[in-house]
C-alpha positions in Angstrom: 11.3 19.6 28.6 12.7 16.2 30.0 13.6 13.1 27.5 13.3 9.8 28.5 16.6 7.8 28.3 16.7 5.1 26.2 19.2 2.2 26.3 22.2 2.4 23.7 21.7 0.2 20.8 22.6 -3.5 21.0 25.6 -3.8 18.8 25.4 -5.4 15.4 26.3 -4.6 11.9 23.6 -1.9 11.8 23.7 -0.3 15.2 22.9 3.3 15.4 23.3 4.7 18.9 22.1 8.2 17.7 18.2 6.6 17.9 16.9 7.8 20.9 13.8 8.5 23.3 11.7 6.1 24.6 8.6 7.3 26.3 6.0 5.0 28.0 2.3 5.5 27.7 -0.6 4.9 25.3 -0.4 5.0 21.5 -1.2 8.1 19.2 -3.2 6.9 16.7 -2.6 9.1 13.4 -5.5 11.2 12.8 -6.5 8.9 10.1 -5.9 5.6 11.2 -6.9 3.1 8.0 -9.3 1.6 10.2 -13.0 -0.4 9.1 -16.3 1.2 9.7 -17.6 0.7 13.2 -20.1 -2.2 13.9 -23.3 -0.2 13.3 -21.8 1.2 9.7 -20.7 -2.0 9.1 -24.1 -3.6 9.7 -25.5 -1.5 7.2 -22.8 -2.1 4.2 -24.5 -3.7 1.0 -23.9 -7.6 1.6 -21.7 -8.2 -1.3 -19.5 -5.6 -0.9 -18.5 -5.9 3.2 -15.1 -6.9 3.9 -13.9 -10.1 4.8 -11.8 -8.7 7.2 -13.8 -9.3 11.2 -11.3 -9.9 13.3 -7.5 -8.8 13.9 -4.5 -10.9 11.5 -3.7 -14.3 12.1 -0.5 -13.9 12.9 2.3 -17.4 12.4 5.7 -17.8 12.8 6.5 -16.5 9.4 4.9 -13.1 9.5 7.3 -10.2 9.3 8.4 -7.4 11.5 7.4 -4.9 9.8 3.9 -5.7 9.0 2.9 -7.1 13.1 4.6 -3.5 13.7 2.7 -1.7 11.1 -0.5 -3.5 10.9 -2.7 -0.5 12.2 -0.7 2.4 10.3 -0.2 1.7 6.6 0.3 5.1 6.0 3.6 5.0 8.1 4.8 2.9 5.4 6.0 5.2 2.9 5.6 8.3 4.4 7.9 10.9 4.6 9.2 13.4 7.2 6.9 16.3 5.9 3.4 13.8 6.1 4.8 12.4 9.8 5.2 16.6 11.0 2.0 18.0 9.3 -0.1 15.2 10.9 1.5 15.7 14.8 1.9 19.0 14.4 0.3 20.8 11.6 3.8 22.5 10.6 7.0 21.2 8.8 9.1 23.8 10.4 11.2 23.8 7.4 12.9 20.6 7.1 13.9 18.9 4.3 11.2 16.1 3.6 13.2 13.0 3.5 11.9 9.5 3.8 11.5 8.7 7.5 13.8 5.8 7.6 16.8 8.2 7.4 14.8 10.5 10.1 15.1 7.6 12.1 18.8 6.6 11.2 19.5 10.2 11.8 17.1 12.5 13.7 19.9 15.3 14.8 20.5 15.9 11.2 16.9 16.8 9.9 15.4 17.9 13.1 17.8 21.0 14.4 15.8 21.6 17.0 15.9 20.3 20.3 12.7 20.3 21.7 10.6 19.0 18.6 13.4 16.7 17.8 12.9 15.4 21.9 9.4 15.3 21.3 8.9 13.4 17.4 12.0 10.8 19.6 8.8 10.5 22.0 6.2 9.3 19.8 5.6 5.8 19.9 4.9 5.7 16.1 8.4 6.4 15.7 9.9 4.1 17.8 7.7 1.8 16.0 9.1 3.1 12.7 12.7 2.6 14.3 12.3 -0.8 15.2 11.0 -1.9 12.1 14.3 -0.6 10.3 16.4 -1.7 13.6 15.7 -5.4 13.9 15.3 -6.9 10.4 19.1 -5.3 9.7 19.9 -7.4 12.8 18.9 -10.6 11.4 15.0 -10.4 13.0 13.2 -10.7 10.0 9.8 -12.6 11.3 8.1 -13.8 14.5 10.0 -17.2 14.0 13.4 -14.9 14.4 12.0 -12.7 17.3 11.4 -15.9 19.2 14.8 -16.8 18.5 17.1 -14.2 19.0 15.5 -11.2 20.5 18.2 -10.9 23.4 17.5 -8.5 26.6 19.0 -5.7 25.6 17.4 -6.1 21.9 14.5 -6.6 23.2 14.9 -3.1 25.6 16.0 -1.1 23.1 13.1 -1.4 20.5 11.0 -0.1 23.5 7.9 -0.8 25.5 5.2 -0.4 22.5 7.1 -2.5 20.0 7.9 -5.5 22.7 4.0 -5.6 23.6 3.1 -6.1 19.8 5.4 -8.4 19.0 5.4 -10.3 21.8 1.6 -10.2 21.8 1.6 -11.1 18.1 4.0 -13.9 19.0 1.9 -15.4 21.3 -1.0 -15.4 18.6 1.3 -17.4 16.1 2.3 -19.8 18.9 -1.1 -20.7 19.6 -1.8 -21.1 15.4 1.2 -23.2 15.3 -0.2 -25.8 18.3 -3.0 -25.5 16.4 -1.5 -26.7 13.1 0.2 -29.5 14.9 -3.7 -30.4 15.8 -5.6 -29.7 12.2 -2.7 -30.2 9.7 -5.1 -31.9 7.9 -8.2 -29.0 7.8 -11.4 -29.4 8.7 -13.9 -30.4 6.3 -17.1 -28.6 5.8 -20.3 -30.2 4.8 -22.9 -28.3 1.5 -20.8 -25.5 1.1 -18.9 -27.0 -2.3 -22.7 -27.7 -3.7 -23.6 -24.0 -2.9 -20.7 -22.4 -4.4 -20.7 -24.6 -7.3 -24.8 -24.6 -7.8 -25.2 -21.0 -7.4 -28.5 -19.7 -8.1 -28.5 -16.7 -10.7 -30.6 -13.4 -11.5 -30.1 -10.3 -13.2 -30.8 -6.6 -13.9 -32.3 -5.6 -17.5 -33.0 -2.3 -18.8 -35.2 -0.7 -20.7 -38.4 -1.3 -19.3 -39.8 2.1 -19.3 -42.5 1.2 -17.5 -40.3 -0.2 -14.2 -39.2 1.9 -11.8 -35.9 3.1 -12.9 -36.5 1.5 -16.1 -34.7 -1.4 -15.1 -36.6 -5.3 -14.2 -34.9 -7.8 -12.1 -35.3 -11.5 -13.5 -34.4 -15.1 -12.0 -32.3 -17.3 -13.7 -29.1 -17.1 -16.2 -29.1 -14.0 -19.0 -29.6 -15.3 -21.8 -26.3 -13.3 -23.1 -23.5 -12.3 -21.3 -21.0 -9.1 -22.4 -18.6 -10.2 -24.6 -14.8 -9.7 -24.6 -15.4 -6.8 -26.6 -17.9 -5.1 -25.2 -16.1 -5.0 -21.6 -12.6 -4.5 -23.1 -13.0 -0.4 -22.9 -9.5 1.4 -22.1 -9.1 4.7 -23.3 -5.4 6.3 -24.2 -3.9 8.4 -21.6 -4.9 11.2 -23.2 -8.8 10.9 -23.4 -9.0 9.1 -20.0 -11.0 12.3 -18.8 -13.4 12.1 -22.0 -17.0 11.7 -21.6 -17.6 7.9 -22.1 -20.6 7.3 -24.3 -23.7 6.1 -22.7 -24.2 2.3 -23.5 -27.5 0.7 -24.7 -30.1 -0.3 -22.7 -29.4 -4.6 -22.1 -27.9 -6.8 -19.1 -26.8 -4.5 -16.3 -25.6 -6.8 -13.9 -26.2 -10.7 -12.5 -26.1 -11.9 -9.0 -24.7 -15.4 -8.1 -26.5 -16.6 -5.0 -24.9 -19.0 -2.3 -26.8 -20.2 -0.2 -23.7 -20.7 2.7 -22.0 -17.7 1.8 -18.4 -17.7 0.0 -14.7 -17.4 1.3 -14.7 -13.6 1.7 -17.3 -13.6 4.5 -15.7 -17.5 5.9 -18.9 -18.6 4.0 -21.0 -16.7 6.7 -20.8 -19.5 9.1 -20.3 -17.5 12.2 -23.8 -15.3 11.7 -27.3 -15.9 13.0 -29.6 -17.2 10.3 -30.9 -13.6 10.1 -27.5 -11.8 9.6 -26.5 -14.9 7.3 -28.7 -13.7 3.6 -26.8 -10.5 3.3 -24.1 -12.4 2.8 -25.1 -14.9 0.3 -25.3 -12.5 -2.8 -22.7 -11.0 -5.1 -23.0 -9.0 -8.1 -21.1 -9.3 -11.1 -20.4 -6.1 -13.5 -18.8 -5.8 -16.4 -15.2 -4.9 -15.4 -15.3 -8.1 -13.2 -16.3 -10.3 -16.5 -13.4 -8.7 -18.2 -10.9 -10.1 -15.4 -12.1 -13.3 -15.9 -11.7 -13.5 -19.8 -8.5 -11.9 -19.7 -7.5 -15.2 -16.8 -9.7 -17.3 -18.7 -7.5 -16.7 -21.9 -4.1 -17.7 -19.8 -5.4 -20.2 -18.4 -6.5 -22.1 -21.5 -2.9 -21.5 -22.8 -0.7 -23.4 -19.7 -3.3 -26.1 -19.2 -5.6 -26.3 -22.4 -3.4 -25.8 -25.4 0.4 -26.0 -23.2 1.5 -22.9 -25.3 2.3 -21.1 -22.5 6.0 -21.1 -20.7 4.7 -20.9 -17.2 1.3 -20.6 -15.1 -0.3 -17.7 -15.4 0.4 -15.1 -12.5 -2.2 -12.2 -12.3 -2.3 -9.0 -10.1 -5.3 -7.6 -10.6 -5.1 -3.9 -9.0 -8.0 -1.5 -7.9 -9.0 1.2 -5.4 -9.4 0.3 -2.3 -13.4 -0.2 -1.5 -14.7 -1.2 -5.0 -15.3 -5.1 -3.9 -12.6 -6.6 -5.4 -13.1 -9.8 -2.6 -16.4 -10.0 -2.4 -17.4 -9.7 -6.1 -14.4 -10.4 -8.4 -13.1 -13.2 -6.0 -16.6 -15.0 -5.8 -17.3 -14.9 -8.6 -13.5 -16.2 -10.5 -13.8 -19.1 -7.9 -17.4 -20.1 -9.0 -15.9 -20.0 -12.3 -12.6 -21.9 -11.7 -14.8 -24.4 -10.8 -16.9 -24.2 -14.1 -14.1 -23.7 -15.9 -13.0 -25.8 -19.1 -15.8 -28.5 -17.9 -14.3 -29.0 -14.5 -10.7 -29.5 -15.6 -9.1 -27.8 -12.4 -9.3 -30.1 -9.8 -8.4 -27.8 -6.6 -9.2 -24.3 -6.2 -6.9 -22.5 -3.2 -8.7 -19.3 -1.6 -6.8 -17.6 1.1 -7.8 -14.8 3.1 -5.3 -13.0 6.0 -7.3 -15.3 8.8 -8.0 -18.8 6.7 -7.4 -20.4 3.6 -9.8 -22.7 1.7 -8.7 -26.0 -0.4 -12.1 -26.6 -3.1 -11.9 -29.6 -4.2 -14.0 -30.1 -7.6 -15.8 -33.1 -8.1 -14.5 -35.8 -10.2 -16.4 -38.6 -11.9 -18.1 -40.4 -8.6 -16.3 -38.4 -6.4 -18.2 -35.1 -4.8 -16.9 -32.3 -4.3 -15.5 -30.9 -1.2 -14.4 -27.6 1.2 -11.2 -28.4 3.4 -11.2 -25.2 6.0 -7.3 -24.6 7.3 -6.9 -22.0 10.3 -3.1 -21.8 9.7 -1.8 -20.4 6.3 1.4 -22.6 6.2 -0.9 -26.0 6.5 -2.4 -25.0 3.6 0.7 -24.1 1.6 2.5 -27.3 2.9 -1.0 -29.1 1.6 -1.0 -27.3 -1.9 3.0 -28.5 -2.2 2.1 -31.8 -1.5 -0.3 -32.0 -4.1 1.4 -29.8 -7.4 2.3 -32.1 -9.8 -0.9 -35.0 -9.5 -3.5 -32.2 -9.2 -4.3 -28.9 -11.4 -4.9 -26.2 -9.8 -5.3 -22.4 -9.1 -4.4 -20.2 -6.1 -6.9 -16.9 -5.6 -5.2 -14.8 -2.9 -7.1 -12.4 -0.9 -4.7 -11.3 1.6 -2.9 -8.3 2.7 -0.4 -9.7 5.8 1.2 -12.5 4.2 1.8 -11.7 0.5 5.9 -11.8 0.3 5.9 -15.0 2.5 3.5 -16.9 0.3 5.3 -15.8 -3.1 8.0 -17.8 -1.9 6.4 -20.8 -0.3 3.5 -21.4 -3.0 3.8 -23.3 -6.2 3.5 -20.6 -8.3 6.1 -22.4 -11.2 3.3 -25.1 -11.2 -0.1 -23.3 -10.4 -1.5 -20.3 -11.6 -1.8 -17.5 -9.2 -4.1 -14.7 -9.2 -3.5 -11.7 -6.5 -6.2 -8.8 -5.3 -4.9 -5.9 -4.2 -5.0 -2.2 -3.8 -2.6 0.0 -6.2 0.2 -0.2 -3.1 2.8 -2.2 -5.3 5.0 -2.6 -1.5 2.6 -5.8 -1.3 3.0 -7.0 -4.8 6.6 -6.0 -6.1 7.7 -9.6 -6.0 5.5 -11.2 -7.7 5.3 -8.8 -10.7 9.3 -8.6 -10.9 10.4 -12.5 -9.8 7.4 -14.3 -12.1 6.6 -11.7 -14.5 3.1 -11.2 -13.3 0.2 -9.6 -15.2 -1.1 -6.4 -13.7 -5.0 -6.2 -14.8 -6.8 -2.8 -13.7 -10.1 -2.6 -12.5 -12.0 0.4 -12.6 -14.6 1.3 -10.3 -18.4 0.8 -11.1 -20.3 2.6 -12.6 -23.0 4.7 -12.2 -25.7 2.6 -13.6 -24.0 -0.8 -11.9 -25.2 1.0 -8.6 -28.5 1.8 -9.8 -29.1 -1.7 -11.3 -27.9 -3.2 -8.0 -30.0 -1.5 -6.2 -33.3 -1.9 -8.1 -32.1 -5.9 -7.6 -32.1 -5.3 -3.8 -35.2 -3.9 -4.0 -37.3 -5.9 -6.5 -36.2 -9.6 -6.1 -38.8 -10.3 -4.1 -41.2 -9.1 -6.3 -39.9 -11.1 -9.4 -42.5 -13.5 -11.0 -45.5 -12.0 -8.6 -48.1 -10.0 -10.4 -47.6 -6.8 -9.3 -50.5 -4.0 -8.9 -50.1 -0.7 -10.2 -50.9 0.8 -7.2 -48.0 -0.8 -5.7 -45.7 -0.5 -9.1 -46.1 3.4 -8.6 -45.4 3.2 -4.8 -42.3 1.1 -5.7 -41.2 4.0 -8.0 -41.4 6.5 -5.7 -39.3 4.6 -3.0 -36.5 3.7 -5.6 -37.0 7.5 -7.1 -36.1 9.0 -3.9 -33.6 6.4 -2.9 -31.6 6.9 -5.8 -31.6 10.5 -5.1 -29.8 9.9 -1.8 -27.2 7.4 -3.5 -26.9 10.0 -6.4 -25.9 12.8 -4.0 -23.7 10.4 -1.8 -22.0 9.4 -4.8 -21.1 13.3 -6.1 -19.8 13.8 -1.8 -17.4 10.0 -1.6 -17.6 8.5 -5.2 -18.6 5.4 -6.7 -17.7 3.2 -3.5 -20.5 0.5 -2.7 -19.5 -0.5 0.5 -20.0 3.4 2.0 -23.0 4.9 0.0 -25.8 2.2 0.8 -25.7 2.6 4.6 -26.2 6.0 6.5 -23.4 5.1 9.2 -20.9 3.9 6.5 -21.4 7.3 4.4 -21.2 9.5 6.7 -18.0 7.8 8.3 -16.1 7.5 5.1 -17.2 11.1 4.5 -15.5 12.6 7.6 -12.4 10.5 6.7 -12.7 12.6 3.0 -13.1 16.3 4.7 -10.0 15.1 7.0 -7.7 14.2 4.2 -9.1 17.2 2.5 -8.4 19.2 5.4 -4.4 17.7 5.7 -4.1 18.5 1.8 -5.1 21.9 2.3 -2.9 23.0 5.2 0.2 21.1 4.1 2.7 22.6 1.1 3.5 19.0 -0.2 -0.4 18.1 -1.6 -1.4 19.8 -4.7 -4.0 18.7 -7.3 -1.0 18.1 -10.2 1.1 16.2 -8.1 -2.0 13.6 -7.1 -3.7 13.8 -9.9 -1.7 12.5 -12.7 -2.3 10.8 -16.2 -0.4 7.2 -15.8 0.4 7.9 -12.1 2.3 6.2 -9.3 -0.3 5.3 -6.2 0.6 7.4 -3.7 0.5 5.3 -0.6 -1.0 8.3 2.0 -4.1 9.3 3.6 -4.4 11.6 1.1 -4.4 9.7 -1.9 -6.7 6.8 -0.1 -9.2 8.6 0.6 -9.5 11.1 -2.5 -8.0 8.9 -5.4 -9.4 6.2 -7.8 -7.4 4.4 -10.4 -8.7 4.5 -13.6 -7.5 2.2 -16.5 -5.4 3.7 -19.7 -3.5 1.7 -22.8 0.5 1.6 -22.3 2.5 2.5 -25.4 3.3 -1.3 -25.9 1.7 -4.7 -26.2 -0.7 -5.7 -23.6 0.5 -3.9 -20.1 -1.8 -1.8 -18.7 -1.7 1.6 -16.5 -3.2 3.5 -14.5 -4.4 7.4 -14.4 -4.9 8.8 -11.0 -8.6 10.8 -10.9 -10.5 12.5 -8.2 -13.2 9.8 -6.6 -16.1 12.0 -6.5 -17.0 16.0 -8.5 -16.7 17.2 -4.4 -13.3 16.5 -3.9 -12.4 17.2 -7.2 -13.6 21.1 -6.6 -12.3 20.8 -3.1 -8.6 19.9 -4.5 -8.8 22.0 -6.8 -9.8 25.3 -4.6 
C-alpha cells in the first residue's frame, strides 16, 4: 500500500513534521453526518418546530478555523481515537482511546501499525482534524488571519480538502464584507414589527369529554396562564426516573400567530404564499413559560428595581430537536416586546445567516424591523447604541458564539443564549459573565396531543359543528394519535420528526445506526450514557439516543441535568 507524500510542516512554534499523508479525492462523510432532513421530510415538519437553518453558514471575516473546517462533522469535535476507528473501520485494534488531537500530534505512537496508520493519515477527515489543531497554534485563528498569513507552503501543508473550504469559505465572507460596506445600515422591513408585536392567540383546553381527544381548541387569550409554580417542577436527582403525576385537566398549550412569520424562519419572507402559514404559528408549553419567568425575574432586577450587579446572561440548554428557536425564541421576543409595558426599546435576534434589530415603539414613534445580512453590522449597530437604549440580545446561533461573546455588549445588555447541552459553544459565556444555565425538558406527551388537536380543529373553532362530522373528526384524530403514540415510543418526544412520514422515518434510521455503532463498539454502554446529573456527551451516540432532563443541584438556584433514554425503544435497545 502506497502513501501519498505530504509536504514537511511549515516551521513555527508548533510544527510537527511527524503529520503526514495527504491523499486527494472526495470526502468520506461519517456514517452519521449531523445533517437536516432532506427537502421532502422537511416539507412535512410541523410549522413551528422546523429549523431556521435553510441554507449553508454565513461565513465573515471573524469566523474561526475550526468551525468553517468542522461545520459538517460536529461529532469530530470531541471524539476520540476509539469513536474515529469504530466508525471507518468497525474495529479499534487495540489502541489506547486517546483524544484525537494527540492522534494527530502523534499518529506513530497510537497507531503501531503501518498500513492502518498509512490509511487513517489518508482520510480527509483527519487532515481536517490536523489542520484545525495546525494553523490556529500558528497564529490562524479566523478567516480574517487565513487571508492574511496563510503562506504557500502553509497553505500546501494543510492539504487539498482543507484549502478548498477555507478558501471557499473565504470567499463567502469577502462577499458579506462588500456587502456590509453596502448595507451597514440594514434594511428595513415594512408590517413585520405589527405582526410580531400583535400576535393573534388561541389555545388548547381539556376536559371536554365530548371532543375528540377530550381536548377543544379556542381563539383568543386564556383566561389564565400557568403560574410560576405550577411550571417550576424539578425533581432531585434521585427521583428524576419517578413516575410524574398526571396533571389536571385545564390550559394545555397557546399558539401565538404572526401573520409574516418570526426570526427563526427570516419571517417566512422567501416562501410562496402557500408555503408561507406553516410558518406563522408557534406553540407555547409550559417549560417554555417557565424560561420566561425565570428571565422575566432578572430582568426586572437590572432594569426595574437596579438590584442587580450586571445584565442578566442566560443559557438556556436542551436536546437537540425540542424547538428551542422556533417556540421558546418566538415567543421571549413577543414578550420582550410586552415586557414591563414596553420598557426595552431594542430587541437583537441573531440567527447563524442574519440578525434582526426590533425596535419597540415609543410614544409617536412605530415600531420597526432593521434586517442586517452581516453579523458584525449588527454588533457594531448594538455598540453604538448601549448606553441611550435598553435592550436585550436573543442569540440563535451555533457558528459564531465565542466571537460574539466578545464583541457584544453583554456588561450593558442582557443576553440570553439557545443551545444544545454541547457546553464547547457556551463555555465562555457561563465562565467570563457568570451565566445562568436554565434546562428545558422536552414536551410532553399531552403538549403533542394538544398541539395536534390545535392543527386539526382551528378551523373548526366558532362553527357549529354536526355530530356526524364531530364523530368523523374523532376517528381521524383517534387514529392519528395512534401513529404519533407509536412514533413517539420508536424516536421520543421530538416534534420536528414525529408529525411527518419522511422526517420519522429519517430520524429513525439515524436512531438504529447509532444503535448499531453502540452495540458493536466496547466504549458505549448504557451506565456510561445514561447517568443521573451527566456530562453531554458530544457523539452520534448520545445525539441521537439521549435527552436531558432537568434535576435540583445540591445548592441555591443552579440547575442540572440527568441523561435518559429519548424513547422506551432505545431504552430496551441500550439496554440489550
Amino acid at each position: 500500500m502506497s502513501r501519498a507524500n505530504s509536504p514537511a510542516a511549515p516551521q513555527g512554534n508548533n510544527a510537527n513534521p511527524q503529520v503526514t499523508g495527504n491523499v486527494e479525492g472526495p470526502m468520506r462523510r461519517p456514517r452519521d453526518e449531523n445533517v437536516p432532513p432532506p427537502p421532502a421530510a422537511a416539507a412535512a415538519q410541523p410549522p413551528q418546530i422546523r429549523q431556521g437553518n435553510e441554507g449553508g453558514p454565513n461565513w465573515t471575516m471573524d469566523s474561526e478555523i475550526e468551525d468553517v473546517l468542522l461545520q459538517r462533522y460536529e461529532g469530530l469535535r470531541n471524539m476520540k481515537l476509539h469513536d474515529f476507528l469504530d466508525q471507518y473501520f468497525s474495529n479499534t485494534y487495540d489502541t489506547q482511546n486517546v483524544a484525537m488531537f494527540l492522534l494527530v500530534k502523534n499518529p506513530r505512537r497510537y497507531i503501531i501499525d503501518s498500513d492502518l496508520r498509512e490509511e487513517i493519515l489518508g482520510l480527509d477527515e483527519f487532515q481536517l482534524l490536523r489542520a484545525v489543531i495546525y494553523l490556529p497554534r500558528n497564529g490562524i485563528e479566523d478567516m480574517q488571519k487565513w487571508e492574511e498569513r496563510a503562506t504557500a507552503q502553509i497553505r500546501e501543508f494543510v492539504g487539498p480538502v482543507a484549502r478548498g473550504m477555507l478558501d471557499a469559505a473565504l470567499d463567502t465572507a469577502k462577499e458579506a464584507r462588500e456587502r456590509a460596506a453596502q448595507t451597514a445600515d440594514g434594511v428595513g422591513l415594512k408590517g413585520l414589527y405589527e405582526s410580531i408585536y400583535n400576535a393573534k392567540w388561541s389555545y388548547v383546553m381539556s376536559g371536554y369529554d365530548e371532543e375528540p381527544l377530550g381536548m377543544k381548541v379556542f381563539n383568543g387569550k386564556p383566561q389564565r396562564i400557568w403560574t410560576e409554580e405550577e411550571v417550576d417542577i424539578t425533581p432531585e436527582p434521585a427521583n428524576v426516573d419517578a413516575e410524574i403525576e398526571e396533571r389536571p385537566n385545564g390550559l394545555e398549550i397557546f399558539v401565538l400567530t404572526s401573520e409574516k412569520g418570526w426570526p427563526y424562519n427570516r419571517f417566512a419572507l422567501d416562501y410562496t404564499t402557500g408555503r408561507k402559514a406553516v410558518f406563522q404559528h408557534v406553540y407555547i408549553r409550559r417549560e417554555i413559560m417557565r424560561v420566561w419567568y425565570i428571565i422575566q425575574k432578572d430582568l426586572k432586577t437590572w432594569w426595574v428595581e437596579k438590584t442587580a450587579h450586571r445584565p442578566p446572561i442566560h443559557i438556556v440548554i436542551g436536546t437537540p430537536g425540542i424547538g428551542k428557536s422556533c417556540g421558546l425564541g418566538s415567543f421571549l421576543l413577543h414578550s420582550l416586546l410586552h415586557f414591563h409595558e414596553g420598557m426595552l426599546d431594542v430587541v437583537a435576534y441573531f440567527t447563524d445567516t442574519i440578525a434582526y434589530l426590533i425596535y419597540n415603539r415609543k410614544g409617536d414613534e412605530r415600531g420597526r424591523v432593521v434586517q442586517y445580512e452581516y453579523l458584525r453590522a449588527a454588533v457594531n449597530a448594538i455598540n453604538k447604541m448601549k448606553y441611550k437604549n435598553r435592550g436585550h440580545i436573543i442569540m440563535d446561533i451555533r457558528y459564531a458564539m465565542q466571537q460574539l461573546y466578545i464583541q457584544l455588549p453583554s456588561d450593558v445588555w442582557g443576553v440570553t443564549i439557545f443551545t444544545s447541552p454541547n457546553s464547547v459553544r457556551f463555555d465562555e459565556w457561563t465562565k467570563n459573565t457568570g451565566g445562568r444555565q436554565i434546562i428545558i425538558n422536552c414536551d410532553d406527551v399531552r403538549d403533542i396531543e394538544a398541539f395536534m388537536v390545535w392543527e386539526k380543529l382551528l378551523i373548526h373553532t366558532g362553527e357549529k359543528v354536526s355530530n356526524r362530522r364531530r364523530h368523523e373528526l374523532r376517528k381521524e384524530m383517534e387514529d392519528e394519535w395512534r401513529i404519533v403514540e407509536g412514533r413517539i415510543n420508536s424516536i421520543g418526544l421530538l416534534p420536528r420528526y414525529i408529525f411527518g412520514l419522511s422526517c420519522y422515518e429519517w430520524r429513525l434510521k439515524r436512531v438504529h445506526d447509532a444503535l448499531e455503532t453502540m452495540k458493536k463498539s466496547d466504549e458505549y454502554s448504557y451506565n456510561d450514557i445514561i447517568e443521573h446529573t451527566a456530562t453531554w456527551k458530544n457523539n452520534e451516540v448520545t445525539d441521537k439516543l439521549v435527552k436531558v432532563v432537568r434535576v435540583k443541584a445540591n445548592v441555591g438556584f443552579i440547575e442540572l441535568y440527568s441523561c435518559q433514554a429519548l424513547s422506551l425503544m432505545t431504552r430496551n435497545m441500550m439496554m440489550s
